[in-house]
C-alpha positions in Angstrom: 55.1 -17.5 162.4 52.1 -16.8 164.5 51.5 -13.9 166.5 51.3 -13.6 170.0 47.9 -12.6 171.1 47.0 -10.6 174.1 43.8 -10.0 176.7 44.0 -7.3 179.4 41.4 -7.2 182.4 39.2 -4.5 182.2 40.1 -1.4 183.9 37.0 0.0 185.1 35.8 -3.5 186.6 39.3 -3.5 188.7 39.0 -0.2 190.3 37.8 -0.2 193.7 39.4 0.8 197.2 41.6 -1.8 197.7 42.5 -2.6 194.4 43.2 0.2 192.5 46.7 -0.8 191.2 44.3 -3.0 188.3 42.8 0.9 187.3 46.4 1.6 186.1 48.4 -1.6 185.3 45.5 -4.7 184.8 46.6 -8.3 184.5 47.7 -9.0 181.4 47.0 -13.0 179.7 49.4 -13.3 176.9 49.1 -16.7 174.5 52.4 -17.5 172.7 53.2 -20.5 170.4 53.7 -22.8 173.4 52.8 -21.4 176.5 50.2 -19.1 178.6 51.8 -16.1 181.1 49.6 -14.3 182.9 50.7 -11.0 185.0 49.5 -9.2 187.8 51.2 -6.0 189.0 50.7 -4.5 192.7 51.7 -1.2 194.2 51.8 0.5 191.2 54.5 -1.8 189.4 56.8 -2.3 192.7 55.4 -5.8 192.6 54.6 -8.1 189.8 54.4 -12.1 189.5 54.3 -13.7 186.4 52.9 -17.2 185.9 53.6 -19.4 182.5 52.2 -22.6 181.3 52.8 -24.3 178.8 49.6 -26.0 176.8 50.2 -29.4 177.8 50.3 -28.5 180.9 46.7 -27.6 181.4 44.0 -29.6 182.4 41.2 -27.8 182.5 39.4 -24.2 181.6 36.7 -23.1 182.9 34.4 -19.6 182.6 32.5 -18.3 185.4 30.0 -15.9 184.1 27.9 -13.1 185.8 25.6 -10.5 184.6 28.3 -8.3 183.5 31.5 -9.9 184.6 33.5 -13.4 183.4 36.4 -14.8 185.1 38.4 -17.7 183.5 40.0 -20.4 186.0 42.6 -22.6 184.7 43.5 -25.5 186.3 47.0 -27.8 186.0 47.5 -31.5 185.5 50.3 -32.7 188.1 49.5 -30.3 190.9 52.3 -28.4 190.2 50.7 -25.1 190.3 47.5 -23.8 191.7 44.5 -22.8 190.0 45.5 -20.0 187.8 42.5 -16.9 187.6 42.1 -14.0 185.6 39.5 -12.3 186.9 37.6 -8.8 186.0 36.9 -9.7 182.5 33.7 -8.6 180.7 31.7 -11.2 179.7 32.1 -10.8 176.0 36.0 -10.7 176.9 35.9 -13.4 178.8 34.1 -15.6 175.8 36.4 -14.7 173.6 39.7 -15.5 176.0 37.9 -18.8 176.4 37.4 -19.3 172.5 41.1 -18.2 171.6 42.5 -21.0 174.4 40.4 -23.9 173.6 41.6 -23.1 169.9 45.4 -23.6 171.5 44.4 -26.7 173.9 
């Protein structure tokens, strides 16, 4: 049985005036056996969306990189979905998201 693994946006790299909701409840990227779910909380928990994907579902990954920072963009075959972002990532964290996908794809 494999383990679910889990990556959570960085904290620090969320909090700023209009987005302080990320300092206490970051996005959350969860891989499972079959699918990908990310969530996002708002307004301290009132509001929350959760997107899943399964892995053949995905058509793309790619990781923007800064100095500091890393996003990863995901993007679906069929146009069913948007792109899907998580976003305030350290790099490092990023690469290893990245690394821990491409292992799944």
């Amino acid at each position: 049985m494999e383990k679910t693994l889990h990556f959570r946006s960085s904290r620090i790299l969320s909090f700023g005036l209009l987005h302080w909701t990320g300092f206490f409840m970051p996005d959350i990227l969860r891989i499972t056996k079959d699918r990908l779910i990310i969530k996002r909380r708002a307004w301290l928990g009132l509001k929350s969306w959760e997107e899943e994907i399964r892995f053949d579902r995905i058509a793309s990954l790619r990781v923007k990189k800064g100095f500091i920072t890393g996003q990863i963009a995901i993007e679906t075959n069929g146009g069913g979905l948007q792109e899907l972002f998580l976003s305030n990532l350290w790099k490092w964290q990023a690469n290893k998201t990245a690394r821990a996908l491409r292992a799944k794809l």
